[in-house]
Each structure stands twice: as structure tokens, then as C-alpha cells.
DRENGU-67732 format. One record per residue (C-alpha): residue in one letter; x, y, z. Coordinates in Angstrom, 1 decimal. Layout:
<nodes>
code,X,Y,Z
A,X,Y,Z
...
</nodes>
This chain:
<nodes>
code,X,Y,Z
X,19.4,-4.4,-16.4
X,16.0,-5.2,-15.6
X,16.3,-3.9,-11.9
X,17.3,-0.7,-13.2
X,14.2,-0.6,-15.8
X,11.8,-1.4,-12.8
X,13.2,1.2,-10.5
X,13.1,3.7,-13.9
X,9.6,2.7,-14.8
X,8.8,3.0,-10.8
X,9.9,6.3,-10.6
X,7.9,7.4,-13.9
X,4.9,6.2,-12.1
X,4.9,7.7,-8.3
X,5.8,11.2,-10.3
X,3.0,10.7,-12.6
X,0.6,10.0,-9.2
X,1.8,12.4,-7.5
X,1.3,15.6,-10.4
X,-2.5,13.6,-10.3
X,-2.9,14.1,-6.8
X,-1.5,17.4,-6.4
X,-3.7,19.0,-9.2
X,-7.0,16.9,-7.7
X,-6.4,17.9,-4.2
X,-5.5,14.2,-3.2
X,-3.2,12.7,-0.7
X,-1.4,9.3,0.1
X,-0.8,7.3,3.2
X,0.7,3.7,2.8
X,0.2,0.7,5.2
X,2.9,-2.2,4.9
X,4.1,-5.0,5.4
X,5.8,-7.0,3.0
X,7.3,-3.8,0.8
X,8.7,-2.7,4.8
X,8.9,1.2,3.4
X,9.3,0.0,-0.3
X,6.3,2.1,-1.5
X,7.1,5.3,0.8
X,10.7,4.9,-0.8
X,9.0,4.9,-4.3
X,7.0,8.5,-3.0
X,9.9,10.0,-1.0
X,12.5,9.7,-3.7
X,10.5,12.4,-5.7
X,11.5,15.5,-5.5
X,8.4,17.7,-4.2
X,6.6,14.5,-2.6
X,5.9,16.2,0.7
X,3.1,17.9,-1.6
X,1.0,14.8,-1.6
X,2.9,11.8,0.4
X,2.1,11.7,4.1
X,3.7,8.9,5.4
X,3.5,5.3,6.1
X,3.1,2.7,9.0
X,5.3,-0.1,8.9
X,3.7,-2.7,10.4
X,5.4,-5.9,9.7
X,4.4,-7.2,13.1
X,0.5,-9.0,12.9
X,-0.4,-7.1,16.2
X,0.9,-4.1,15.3
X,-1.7,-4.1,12.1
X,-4.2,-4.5,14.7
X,-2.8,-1.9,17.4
X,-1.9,0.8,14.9
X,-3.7,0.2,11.8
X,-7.2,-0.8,13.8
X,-7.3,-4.4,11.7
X,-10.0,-6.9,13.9
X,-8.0,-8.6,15.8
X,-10.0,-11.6,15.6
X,-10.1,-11.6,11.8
X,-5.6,-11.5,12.2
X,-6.5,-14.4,15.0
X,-8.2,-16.8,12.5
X,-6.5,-15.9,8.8
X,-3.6,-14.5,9.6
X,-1.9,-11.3,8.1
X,-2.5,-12.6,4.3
X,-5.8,-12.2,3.1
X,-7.6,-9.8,1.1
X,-10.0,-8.0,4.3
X,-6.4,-7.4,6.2
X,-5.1,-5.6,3.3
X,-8.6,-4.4,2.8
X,-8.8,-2.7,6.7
X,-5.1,-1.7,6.8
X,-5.5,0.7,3.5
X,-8.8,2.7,5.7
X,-7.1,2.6,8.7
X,-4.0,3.9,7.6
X,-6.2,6.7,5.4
X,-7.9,7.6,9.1
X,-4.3,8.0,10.8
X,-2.8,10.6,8.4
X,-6.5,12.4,7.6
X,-6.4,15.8,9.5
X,-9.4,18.0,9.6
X,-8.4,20.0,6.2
X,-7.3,17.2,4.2
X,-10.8,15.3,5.2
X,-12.1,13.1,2.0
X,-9.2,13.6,0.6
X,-6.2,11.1,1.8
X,-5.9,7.5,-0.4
X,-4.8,4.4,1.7
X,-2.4,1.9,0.3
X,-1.8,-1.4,2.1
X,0.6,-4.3,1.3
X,0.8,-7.7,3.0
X,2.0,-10.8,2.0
X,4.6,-13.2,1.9
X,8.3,-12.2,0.5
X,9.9,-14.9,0.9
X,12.1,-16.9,0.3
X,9.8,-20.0,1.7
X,6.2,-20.2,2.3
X,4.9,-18.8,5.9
X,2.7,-21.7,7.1
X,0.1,-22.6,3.6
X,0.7,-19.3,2.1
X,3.4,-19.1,-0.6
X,6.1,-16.9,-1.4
X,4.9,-14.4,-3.9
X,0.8,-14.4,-2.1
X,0.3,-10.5,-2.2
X,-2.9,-8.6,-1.0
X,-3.1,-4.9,-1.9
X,-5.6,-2.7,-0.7
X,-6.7,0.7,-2.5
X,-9.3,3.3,0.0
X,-10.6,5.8,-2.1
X,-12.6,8.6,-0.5
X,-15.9,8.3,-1.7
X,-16.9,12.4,-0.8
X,-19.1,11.2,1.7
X,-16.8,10.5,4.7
X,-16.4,7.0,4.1
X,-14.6,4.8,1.2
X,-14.5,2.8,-1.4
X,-12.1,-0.1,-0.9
X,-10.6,-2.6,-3.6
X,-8.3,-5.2,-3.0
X,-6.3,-7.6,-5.3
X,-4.7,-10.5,-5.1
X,-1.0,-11.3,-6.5
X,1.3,-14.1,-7.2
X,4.5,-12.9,-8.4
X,7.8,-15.0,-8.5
X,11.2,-14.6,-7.9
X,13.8,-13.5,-5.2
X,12.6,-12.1,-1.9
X,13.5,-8.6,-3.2
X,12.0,-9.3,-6.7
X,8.8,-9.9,-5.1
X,8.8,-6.9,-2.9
X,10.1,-4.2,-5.8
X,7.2,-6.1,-8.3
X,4.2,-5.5,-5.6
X,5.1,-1.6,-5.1
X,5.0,-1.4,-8.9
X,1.8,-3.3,-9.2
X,0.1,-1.0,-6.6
X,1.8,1.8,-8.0
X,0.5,0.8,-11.6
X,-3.0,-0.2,-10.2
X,-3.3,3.4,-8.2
X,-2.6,5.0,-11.0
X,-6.1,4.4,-12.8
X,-7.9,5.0,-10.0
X,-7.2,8.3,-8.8
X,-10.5,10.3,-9.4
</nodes>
């Protein structure tokens, strides 16, 4: 029961973005890692999506976030995938892959990396989440927040509670 009132409450959410961003002039690109096409399933399963959702990179793989996404390599070398700058520098980078010349200032970047589960990966726990939020700013560049969560549970759990956090989170920031 409570899987079915996530997935409910999730799909009352992405609709709700997506309506905001199609009346502002917004769009979305997603970055992750973790959710591995979680939060593009949350977009894509609305009718009409294609409106406003313009895809996302999986990049599970740390090199790939560096190779695709543009994260500083040397800043995966020394941290790892599962810190706030990654999730930081995959939400912009993702943002610059989908932006074309006439939706310029207008795409939002998502990004999700952390650790699913079921054990610890090296000194980061299961449940360690970073999400990162890019907000065009109007001037070319943007404004970036990231947070930081700890959420228990299955492997699965964890993944379907981080795409309704970000999903919750993006939903008070869309300007």
C-alpha cells in the first residue's frame, strides 16, 4: 500500500511540474545515478511530457559523469561519485547537454548520486543521497543547490524516496 501511495503521490507531482514549466517556458534534463532512469520514468509516464522533459543521461559509471556530464575528474578522483559538488556539476552539465539555441536559459538540471544499497560503498552508507537543482539564472549561467539525504530502507525504497524528494524539492523552485 504504501508503494502504491508513493508512486500516486509521485505522479501528482511530475504533472504538477510539468503544467509549471510548460506555462513558464521551462524545461527539464535529469543526470543520474542512483534513481538509473527512475526520475525520467516519473516525467515520461505523463502523458504530454515531451512538452517539457528532454531527457536524461544515465551515468551510473564515475567516468562516465566525468566524460558525458563534464564533472572534474579530479574532484571524482579524490571524493568519489558521492558528494554534494558531483551532484552539484552533474545538474549544469546535464542542463548544457540538452540546451539548444531556442530553449537557451530555459532548461532545469536535475542530478542524483548516491548510494542505493543494500551495503555501504566504501565509508558512504546506504541511503547517502546528493541532489543537485540548476536553475537558469536569465543571465546565461545558474544557480545551483544541492542537498544532502539519508533515507532508509530497501535498495528500491531508497531509489523511489530520492526521485520524490527531488521531485518534491523542484517543485518550489521553479520560477
Amino acid at each position: 500500500m504504501a508503494e502504491d501511495s508513493a508512486q500516486s503521490r509521485r505522479d501528482e507531482l511530475a504533472t504538477m511540474i510539468l503544467n509549471m514549466c510548460e506555462r513558464r517556458g521551462y524545461y527539464i534534463a535529469a543526470a543520474e545515478s542512483l534513481t538509473g532512469g527512475l526520475l525520467a520514468d516519473a516525467f515520461v509516464r505523463i502523458p504530454g511530457a515531451s512538452k517539457v522533459f528532454l531527457g536524461s543521461a544515465v551515468t551510473y559509471d564515475i567516468a562516465a559523469k566525468a566524460s558525458i556530464l563534464g564533472v572534474d575528474a579530479q574532484l571524482l578522483a579524490n571524493g568519489g561519485a558521492v558528494q554534494a559538488e558531483v551532484a552539484a556539476q552533474m545538474a549544469v552539465g546535464t542542463a548544457g547537454i540538452y540546451t539548444r539555441p531556442s530553449k537557451a536559459g530555459h532548461v532545469i538540471g536535475l542530478s542524483t548520486t548516491g548510494v542505493a544499497g543494500p551495503g555501504p560503498d566504501g565509508d558512504k552508507p546506504a541511503g547517502l543521497v546528493y541532489v543537485g537543482i540548476a536553475i537558469p539564472d536569465g543571465t546565461g549561467a545558474f544557480g545551483v543547490e544541492t542537498y544532502e539525504l539519508h533515507l532508509s530502507g530497501s535498495r528500491e525504497t531508497i531509489r523511489l524516496s530520492t526521485v520524490l524528494n527531488v521531485l518534491r524539492h523542484l517543485s518550489t523552485l521553479i520560477p
